[in-house]
N, C-alpha and C positions, 0 to 999 in steps of 0.2 A: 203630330207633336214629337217634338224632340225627350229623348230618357237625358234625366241628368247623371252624368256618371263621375266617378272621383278623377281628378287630372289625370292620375297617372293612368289609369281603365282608355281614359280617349286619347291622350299619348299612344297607348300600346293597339288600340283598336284603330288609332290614325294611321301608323307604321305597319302594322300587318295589314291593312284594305288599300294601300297607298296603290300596289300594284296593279289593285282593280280599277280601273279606273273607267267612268260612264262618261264618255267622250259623246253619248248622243243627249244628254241633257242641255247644251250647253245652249244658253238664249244666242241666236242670233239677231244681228240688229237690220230693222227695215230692210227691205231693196230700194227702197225711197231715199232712203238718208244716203245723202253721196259721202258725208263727212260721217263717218264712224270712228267710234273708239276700238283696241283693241278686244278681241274678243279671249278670252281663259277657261282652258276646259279643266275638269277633276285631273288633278293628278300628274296637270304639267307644271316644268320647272321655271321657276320666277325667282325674280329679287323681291324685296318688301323690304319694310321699314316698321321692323319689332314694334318702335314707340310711336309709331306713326300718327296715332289718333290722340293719343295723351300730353294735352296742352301742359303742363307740369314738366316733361322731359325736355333736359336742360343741354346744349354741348346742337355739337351736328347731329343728323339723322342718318344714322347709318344703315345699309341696304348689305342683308343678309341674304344666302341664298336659302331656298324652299319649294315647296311646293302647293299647288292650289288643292285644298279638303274639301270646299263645298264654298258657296256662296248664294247670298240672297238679294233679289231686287226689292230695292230700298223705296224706287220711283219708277213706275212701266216705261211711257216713254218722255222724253226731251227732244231738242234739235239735235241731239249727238247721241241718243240710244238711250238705253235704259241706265238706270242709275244702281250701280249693284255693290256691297261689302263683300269680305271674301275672309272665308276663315283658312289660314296658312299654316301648316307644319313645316319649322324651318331646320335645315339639315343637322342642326345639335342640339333637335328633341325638342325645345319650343315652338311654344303655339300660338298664336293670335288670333283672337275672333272679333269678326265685325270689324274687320283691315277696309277703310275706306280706298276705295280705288286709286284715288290718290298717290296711294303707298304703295301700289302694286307695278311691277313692271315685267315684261318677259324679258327672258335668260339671253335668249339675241338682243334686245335694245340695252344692257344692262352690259353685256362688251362692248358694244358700240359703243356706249358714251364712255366705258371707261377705258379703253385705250388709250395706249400712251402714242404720240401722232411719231 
């Protein structure tokens, strides 16, 4: 079970553990499934989408850069891997928990599509 701590305690416990990072936890998906999704370990750098989840946020969705804190599988498997949320500390101190996948993309496909050609 998770401690619930005051924002600011897992802000500051985000950013001082960030450089630990437990790159063997990370689910990998089937040898089966020839189509997989990107896989994200603790403590790599990503874009996401602060308001990602919140049907309420109004304007575009804009992709911040950050890093992966931890994440949870939501649903074991599908035809494209597990189904997992991801809780993000993003580079100025915000935090998002429970970032559907959706919203997550790694730091190489996040220059690639945003290049100017």
């Amino acid at each position: 079970p998770r401690l619930e701590l005051s924002e600011e305690e897992t802000r500051n416990s985000k950013i001082q553990g960030i450089n630990e990072v437990d790159k063997l936890s990370t689910i990998h998906p089937s040898p089966s499934n020839k189509r997989t999704k990107p896989t994200f370990h603790r403590g790599e750098k990503v874009y996401a989408v602060l308001s990602g989840n919140d049907p309420l946020s109004e304007g575009s969705k804009e992709w911040f850069p950050g890093r992966i804190w931890d994440f949870k599988v939501k649903m074991q498997e599908t035809s494209y891997g597990p189904v997992k949320v991801y809780d993000i500390i993003f580079d100025d101190g915000e935090v998002a928990r429970d970032l559907d996948e959706i919203w997550v993309m790694k730091e190489e496909d996040y220059k690639v599509l945003s290049a100017k050609p």
